[in-house]
N, CA, C, O and CB atoms as a CASP TS submission, in Angstrom:
PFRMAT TS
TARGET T0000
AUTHOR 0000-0000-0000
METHOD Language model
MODEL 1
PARENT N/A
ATOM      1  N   UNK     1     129.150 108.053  98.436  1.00  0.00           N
ATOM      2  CA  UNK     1     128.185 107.066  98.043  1.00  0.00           C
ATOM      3  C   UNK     1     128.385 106.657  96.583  1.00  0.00           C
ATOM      4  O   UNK     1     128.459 105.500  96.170  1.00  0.00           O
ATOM      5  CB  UNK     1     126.784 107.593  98.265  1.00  0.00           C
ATOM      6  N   UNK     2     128.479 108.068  95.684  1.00  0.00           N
ATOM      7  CA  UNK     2     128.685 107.151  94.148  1.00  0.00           C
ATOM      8  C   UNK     2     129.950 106.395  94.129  1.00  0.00           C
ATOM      9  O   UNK     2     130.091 105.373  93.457  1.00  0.00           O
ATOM     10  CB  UNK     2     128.786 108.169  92.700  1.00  0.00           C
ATOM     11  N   UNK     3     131.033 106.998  95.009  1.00  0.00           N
ATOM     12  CA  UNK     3     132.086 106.363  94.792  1.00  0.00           C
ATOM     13  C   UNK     3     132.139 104.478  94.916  1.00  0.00           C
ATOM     14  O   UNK     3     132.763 103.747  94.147  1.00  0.00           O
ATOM     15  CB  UNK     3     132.939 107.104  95.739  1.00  0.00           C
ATOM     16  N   UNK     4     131.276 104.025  96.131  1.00  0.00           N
ATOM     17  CA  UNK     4     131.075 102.806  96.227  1.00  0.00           C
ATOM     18  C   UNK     4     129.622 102.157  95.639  1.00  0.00           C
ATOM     19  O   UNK     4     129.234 101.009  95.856  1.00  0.00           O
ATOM     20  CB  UNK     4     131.293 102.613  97.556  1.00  0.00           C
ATOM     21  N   UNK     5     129.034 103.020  94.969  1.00  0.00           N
ATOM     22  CA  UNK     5     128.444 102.413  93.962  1.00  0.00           C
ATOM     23  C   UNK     5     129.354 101.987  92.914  1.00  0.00           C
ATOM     24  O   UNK     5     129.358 100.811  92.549  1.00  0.00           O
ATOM     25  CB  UNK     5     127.497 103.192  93.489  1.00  0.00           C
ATOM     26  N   UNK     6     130.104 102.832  92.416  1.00  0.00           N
ATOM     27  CA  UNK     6     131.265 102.215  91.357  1.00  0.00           C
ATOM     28  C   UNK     6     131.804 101.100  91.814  1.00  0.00           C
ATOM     29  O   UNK     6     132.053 100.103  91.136  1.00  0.00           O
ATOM     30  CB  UNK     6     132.486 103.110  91.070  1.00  0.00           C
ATOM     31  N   UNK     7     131.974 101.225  92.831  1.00  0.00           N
ATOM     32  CA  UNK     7     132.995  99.729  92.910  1.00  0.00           C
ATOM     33  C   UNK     7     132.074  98.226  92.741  1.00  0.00           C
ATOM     34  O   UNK     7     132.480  97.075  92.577  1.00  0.00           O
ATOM     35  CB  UNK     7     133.856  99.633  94.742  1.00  0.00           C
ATOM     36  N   UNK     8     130.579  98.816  92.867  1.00  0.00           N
ATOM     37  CA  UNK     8     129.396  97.806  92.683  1.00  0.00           C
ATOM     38  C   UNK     8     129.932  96.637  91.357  1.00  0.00           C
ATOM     39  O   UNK     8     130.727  97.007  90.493  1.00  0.00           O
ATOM     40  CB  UNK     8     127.780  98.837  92.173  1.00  0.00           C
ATOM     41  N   UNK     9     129.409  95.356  91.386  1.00  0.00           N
ATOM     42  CA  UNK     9     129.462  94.487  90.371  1.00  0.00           C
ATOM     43  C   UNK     9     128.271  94.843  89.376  1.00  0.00           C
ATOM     44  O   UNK     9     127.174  94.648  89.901  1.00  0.00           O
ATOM     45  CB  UNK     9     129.422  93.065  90.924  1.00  0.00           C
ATOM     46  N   UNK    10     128.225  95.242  88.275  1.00  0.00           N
ATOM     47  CA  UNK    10     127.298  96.015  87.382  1.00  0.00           C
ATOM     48  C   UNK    10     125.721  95.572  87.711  1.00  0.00           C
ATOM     49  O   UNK    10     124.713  96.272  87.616  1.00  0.00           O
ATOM     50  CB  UNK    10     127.707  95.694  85.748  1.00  0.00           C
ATOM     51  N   UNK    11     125.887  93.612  88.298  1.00  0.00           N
ATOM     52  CA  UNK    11     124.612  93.440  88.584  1.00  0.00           C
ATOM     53  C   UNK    11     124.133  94.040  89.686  1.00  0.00           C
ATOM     54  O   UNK    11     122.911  94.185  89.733  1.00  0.00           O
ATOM     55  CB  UNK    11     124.358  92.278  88.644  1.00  0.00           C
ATOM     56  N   UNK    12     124.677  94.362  90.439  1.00  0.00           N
ATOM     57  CA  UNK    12     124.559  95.032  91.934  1.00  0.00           C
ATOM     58  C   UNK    12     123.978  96.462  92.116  1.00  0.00           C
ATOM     59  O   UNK    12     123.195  96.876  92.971  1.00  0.00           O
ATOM     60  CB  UNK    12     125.982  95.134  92.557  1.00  0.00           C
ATOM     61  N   UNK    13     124.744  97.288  90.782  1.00  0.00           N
ATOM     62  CA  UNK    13     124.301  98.535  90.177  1.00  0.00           C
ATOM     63  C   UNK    13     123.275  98.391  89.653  1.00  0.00           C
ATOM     64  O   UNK    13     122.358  99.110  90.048  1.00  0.00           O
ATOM     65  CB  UNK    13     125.035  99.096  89.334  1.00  0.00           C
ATOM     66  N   UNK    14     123.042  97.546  88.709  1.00  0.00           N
ATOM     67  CA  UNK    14     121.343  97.605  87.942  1.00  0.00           C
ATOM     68  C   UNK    14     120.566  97.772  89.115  1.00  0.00           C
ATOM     69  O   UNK    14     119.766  98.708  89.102  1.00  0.00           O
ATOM     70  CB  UNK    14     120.684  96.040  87.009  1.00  0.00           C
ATOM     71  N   UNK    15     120.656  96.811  90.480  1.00  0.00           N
ATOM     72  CA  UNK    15     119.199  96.320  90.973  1.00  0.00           C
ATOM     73  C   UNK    15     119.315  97.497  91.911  1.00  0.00           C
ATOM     74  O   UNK    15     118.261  98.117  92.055  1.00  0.00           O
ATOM     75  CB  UNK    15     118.916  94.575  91.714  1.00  0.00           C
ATOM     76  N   UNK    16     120.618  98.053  92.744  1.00  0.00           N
ATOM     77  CA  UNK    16     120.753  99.379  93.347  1.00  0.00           C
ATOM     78  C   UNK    16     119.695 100.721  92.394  1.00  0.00           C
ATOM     79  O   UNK    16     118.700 101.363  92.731  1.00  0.00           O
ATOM     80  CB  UNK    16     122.609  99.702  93.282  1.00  0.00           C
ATOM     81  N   UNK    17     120.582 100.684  91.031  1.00  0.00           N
ATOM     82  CA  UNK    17     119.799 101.698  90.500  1.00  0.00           C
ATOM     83  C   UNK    17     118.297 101.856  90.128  1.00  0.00           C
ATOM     84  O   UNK    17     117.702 102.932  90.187  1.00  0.00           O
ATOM     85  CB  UNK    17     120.338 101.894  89.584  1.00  0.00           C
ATOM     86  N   UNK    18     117.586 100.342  89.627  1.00  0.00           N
ATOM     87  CA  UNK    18     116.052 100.493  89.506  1.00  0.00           C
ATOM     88  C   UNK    18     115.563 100.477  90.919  1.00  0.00           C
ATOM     89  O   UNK    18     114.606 101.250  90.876  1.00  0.00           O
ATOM     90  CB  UNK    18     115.322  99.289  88.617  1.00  0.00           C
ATOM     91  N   UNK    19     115.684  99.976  92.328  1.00  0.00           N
ATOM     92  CA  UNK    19     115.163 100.120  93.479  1.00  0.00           C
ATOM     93  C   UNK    19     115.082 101.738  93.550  1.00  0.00           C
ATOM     94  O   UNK    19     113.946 102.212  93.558  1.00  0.00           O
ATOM     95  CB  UNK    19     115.990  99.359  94.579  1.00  0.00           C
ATOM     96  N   UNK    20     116.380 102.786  93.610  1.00  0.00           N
ATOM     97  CA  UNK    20     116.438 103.843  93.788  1.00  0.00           C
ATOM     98  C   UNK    20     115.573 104.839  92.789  1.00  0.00           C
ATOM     99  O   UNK    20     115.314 105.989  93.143  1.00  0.00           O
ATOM    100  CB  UNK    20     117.657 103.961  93.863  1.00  0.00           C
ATOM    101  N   UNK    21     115.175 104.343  91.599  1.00  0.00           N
ATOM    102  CA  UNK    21     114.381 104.919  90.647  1.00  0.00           C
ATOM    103  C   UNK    21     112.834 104.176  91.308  1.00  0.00           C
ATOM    104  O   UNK    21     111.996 105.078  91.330  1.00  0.00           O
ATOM    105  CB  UNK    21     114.956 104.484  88.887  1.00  0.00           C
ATOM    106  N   UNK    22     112.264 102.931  91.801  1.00  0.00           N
ATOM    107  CA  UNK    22     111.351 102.641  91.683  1.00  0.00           C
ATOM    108  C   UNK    22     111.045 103.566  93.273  1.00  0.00           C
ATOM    109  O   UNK    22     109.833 103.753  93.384  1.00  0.00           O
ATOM    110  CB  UNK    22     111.203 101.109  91.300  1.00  0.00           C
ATOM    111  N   UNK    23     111.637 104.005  94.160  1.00  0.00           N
ATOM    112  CA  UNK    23     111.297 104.640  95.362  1.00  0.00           C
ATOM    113  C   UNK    23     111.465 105.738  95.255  1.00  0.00           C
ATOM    114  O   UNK    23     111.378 106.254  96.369  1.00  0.00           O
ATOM    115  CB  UNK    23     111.821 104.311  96.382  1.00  0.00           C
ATOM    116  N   UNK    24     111.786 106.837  94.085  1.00  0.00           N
ATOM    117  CA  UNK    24     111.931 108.382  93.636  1.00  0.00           C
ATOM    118  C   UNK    24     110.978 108.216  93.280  1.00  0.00           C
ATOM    119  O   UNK    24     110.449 109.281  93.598  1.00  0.00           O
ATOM    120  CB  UNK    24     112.893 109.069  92.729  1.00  0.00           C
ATOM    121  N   UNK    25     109.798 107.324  92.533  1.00  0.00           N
ATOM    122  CA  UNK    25     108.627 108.032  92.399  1.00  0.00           C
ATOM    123  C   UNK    25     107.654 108.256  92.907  1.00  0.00           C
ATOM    124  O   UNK    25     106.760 108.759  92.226  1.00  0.00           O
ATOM    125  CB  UNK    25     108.262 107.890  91.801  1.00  0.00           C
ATOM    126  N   UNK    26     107.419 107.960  94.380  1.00  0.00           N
ATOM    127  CA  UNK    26     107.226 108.440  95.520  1.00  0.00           C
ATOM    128  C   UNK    26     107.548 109.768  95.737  1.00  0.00           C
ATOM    129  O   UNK    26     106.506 110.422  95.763  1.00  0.00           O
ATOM    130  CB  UNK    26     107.764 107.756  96.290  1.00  0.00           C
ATOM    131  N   UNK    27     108.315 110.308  95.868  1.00  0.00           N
ATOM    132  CA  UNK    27     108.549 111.394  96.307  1.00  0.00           C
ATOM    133  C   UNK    27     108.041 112.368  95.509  1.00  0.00           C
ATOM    134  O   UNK    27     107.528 112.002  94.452  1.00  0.00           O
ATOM    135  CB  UNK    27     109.710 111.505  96.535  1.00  0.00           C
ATOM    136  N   UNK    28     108.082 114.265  95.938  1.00  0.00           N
ATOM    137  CA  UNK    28     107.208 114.984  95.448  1.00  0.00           C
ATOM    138  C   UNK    28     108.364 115.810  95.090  1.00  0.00           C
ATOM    139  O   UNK    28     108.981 116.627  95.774  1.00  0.00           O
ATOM    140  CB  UNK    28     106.000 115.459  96.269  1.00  0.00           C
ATOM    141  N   UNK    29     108.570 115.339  93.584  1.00  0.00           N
ATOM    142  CA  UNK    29     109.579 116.480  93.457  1.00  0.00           C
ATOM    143  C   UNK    29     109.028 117.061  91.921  1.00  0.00           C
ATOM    144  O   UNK    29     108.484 116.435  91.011  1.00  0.00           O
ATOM    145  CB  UNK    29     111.429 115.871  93.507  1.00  0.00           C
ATOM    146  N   UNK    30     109.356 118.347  92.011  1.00  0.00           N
ATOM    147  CA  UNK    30     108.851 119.475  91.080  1.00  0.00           C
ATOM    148  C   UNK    30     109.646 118.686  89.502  1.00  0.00           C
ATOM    149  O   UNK    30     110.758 118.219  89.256  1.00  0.00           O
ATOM    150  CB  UNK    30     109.599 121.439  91.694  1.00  0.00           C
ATOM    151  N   UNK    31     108.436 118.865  88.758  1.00  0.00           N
ATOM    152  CA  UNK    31     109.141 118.575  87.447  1.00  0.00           C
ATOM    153  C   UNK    31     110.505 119.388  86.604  1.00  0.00           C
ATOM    154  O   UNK    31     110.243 120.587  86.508  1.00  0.00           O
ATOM    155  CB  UNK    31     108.041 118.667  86.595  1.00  0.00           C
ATOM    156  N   UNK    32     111.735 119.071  86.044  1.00  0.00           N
ATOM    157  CA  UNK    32     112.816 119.710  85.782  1.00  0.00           C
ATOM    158  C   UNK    32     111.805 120.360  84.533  1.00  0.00           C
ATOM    159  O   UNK    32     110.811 120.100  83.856  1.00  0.00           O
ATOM    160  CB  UNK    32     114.342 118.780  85.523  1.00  0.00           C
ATOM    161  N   UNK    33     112.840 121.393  84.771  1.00  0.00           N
ATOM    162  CA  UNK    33     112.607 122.654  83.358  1.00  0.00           C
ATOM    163  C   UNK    33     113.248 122.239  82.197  1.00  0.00           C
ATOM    164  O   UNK    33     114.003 121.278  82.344  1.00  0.00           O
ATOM    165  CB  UNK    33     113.324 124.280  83.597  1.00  0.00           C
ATOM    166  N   UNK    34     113.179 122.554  81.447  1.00  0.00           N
ATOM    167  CA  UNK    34     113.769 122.331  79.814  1.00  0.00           C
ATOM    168  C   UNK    34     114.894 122.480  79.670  1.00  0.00           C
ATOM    169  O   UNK    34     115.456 121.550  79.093  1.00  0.00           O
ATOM    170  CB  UNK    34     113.336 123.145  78.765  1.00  0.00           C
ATOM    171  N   UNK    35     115.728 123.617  80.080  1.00  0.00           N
ATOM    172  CA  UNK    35     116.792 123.707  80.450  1.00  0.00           C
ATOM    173  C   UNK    35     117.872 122.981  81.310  1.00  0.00           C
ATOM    174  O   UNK    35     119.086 123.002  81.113  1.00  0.00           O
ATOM    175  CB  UNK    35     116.612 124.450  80.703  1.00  0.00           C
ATOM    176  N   UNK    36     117.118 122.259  82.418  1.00  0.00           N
ATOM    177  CA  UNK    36     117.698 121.416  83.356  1.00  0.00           C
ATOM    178  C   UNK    36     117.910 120.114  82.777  1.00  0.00           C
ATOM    179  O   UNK    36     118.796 119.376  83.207  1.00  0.00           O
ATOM    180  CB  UNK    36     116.916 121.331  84.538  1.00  0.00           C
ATOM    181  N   UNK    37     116.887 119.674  81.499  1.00  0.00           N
ATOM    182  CA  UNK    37     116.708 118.695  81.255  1.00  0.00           C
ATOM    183  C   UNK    37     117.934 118.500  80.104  1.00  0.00           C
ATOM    184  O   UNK    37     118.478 117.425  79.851  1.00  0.00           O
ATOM    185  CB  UNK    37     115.314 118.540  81.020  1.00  0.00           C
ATOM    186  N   UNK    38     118.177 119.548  79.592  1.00  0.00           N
ATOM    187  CA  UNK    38     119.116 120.325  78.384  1.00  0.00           C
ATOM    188  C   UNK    38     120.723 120.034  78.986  1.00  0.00           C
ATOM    189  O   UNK    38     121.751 119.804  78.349  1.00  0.00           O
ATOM    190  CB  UNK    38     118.712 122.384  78.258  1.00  0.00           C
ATOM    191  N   UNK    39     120.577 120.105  79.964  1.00  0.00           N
ATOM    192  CA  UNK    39     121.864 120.374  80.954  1.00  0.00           C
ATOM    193  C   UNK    39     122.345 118.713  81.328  1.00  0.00           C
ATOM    194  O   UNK    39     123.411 118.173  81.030  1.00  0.00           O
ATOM    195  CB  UNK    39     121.318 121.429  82.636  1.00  0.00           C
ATOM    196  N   UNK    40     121.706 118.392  81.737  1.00  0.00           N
ATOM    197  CA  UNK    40     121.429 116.980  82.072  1.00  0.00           C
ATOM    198  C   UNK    40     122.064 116.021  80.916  1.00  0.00           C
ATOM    199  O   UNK    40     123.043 115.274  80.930  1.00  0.00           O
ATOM    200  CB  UNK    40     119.790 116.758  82.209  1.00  0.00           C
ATOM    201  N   UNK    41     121.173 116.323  79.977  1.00  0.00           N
ATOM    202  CA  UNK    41     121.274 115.152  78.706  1.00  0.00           C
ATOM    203  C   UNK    41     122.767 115.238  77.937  1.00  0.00           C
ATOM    204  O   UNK    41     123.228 114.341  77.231  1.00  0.00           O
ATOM    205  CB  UNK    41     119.936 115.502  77.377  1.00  0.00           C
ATOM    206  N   UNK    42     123.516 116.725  78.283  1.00  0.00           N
ATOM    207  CA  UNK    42     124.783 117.003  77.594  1.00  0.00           C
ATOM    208  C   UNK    42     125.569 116.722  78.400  1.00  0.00           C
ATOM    209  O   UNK    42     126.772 116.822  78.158  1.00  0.00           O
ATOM    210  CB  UNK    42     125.060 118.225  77.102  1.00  0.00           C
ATOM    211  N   UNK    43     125.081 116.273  79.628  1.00  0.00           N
ATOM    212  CA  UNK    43     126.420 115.972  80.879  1.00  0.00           C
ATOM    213  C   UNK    43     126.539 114.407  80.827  1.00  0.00           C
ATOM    214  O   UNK    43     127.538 113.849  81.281  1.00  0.00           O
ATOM    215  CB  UNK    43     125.966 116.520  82.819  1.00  0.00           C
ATOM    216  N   UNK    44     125.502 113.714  80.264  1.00  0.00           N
ATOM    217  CA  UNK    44     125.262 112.418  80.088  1.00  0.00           C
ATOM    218  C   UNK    44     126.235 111.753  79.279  1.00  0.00           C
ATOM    219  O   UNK    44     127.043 110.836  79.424  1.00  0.00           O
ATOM    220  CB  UNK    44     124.057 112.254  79.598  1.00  0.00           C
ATOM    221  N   UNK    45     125.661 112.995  77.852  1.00  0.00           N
ATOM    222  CA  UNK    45     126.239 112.354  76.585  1.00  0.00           C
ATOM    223  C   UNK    45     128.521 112.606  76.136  1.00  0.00           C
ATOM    224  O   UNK    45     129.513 112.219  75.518  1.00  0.00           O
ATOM    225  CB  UNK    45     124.980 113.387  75.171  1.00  0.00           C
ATOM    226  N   UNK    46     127.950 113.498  77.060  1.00  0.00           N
ATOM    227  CA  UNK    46     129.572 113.414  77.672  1.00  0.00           C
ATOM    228  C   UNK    46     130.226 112.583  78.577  1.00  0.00           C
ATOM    229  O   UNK    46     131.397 112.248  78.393  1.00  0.00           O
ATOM    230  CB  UNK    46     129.888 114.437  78.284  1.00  0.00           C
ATOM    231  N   UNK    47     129.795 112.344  79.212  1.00  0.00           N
ATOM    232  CA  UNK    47     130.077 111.255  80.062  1.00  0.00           C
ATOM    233  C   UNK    47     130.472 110.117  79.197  1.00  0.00           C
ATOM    234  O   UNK    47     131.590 109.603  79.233  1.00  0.00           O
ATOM    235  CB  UNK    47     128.911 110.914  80.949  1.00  0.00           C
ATOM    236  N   UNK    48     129.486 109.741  78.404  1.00  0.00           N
ATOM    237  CA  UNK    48     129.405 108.240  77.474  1.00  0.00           C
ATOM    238  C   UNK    48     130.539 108.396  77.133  1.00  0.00           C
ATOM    239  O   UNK    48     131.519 107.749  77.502  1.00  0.00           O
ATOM    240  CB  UNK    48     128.362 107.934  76.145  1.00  0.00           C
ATOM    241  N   UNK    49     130.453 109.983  75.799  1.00  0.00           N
ATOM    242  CA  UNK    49     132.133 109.369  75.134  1.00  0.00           C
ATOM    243  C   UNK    49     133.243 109.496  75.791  1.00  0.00           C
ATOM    244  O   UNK    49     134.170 108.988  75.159  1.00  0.00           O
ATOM    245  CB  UNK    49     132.674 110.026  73.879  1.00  0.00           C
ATOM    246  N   UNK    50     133.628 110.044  76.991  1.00  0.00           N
ATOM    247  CA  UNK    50     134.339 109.872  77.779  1.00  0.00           C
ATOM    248  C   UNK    50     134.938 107.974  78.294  1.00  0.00           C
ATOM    249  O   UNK    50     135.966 107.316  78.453  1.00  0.00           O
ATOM    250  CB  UNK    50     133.601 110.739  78.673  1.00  0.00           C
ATOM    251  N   UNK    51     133.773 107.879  78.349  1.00  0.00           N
ATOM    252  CA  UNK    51     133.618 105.916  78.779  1.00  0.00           C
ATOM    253  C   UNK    51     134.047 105.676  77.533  1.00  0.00           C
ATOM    254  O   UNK    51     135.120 105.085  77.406  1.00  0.00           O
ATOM    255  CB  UNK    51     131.812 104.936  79.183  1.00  0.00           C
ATOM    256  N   UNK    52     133.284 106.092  76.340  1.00  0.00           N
ATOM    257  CA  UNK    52     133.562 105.554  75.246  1.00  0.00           C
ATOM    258  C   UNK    52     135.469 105.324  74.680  1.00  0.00           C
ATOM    259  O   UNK    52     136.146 104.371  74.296  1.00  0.00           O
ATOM    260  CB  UNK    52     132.658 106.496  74.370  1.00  0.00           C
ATOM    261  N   UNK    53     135.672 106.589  74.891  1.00  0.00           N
ATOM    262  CA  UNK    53     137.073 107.386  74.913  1.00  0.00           C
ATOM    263  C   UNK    53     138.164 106.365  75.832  1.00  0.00           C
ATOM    264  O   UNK    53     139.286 106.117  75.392  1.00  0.00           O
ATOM    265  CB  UNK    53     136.838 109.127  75.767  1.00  0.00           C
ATOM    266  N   UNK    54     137.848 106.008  76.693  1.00  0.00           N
ATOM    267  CA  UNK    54     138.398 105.215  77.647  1.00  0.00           C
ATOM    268  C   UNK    54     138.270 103.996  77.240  1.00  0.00           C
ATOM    269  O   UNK    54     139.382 103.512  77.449  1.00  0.00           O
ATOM    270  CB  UNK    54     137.914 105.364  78.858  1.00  0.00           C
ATOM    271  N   UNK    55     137.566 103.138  76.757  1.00  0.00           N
ATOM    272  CA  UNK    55     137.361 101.903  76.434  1.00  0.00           C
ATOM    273  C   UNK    55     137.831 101.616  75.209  1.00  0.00           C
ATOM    274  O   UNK    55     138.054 100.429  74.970  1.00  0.00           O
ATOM    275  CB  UNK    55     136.163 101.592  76.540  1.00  0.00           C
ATOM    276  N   UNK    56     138.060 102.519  74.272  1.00  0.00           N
ATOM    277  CA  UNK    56     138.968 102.444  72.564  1.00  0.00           C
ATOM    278  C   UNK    56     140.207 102.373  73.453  1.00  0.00           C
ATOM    279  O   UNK    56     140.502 101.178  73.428  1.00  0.00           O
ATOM    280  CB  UNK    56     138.923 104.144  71.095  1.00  0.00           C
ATOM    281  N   UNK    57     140.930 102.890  74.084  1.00  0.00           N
ATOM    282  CA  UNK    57     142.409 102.835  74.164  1.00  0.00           C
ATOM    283  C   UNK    57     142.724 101.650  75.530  1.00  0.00           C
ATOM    284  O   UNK    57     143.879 101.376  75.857  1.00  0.00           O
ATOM    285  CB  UNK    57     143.068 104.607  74.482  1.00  0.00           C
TER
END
């Protein structure tokens, strides 16, 4: 599935991704721990410069 989200046209991704965020908040899911959230935000910010990393060269 993420794989052909990538291949999405970025506008295609925005409206994919806020639909999929506006129908998760519906659901009953337990709030992340501090740690998860910790985990999360460094897998993110890696990610970026990775993109970032990729897009300089």
């Amino acid at each position: 599935m993420l794989h052909t989200f990538d291949l999405l046209p970025e506008g295609d991704k925005q409206e994919l991704a806020s639909e999929i965020l506006r129908r998760s908040l519906a659901l009953d899911i337990p709030a992340l721990s501090d740690e998860q959230l910790a985990v999360a935000a460094e897998e993110l910010f890696l990610q970026l410069d990775r993109n970032e990393a990729a897009d300089a060269s």
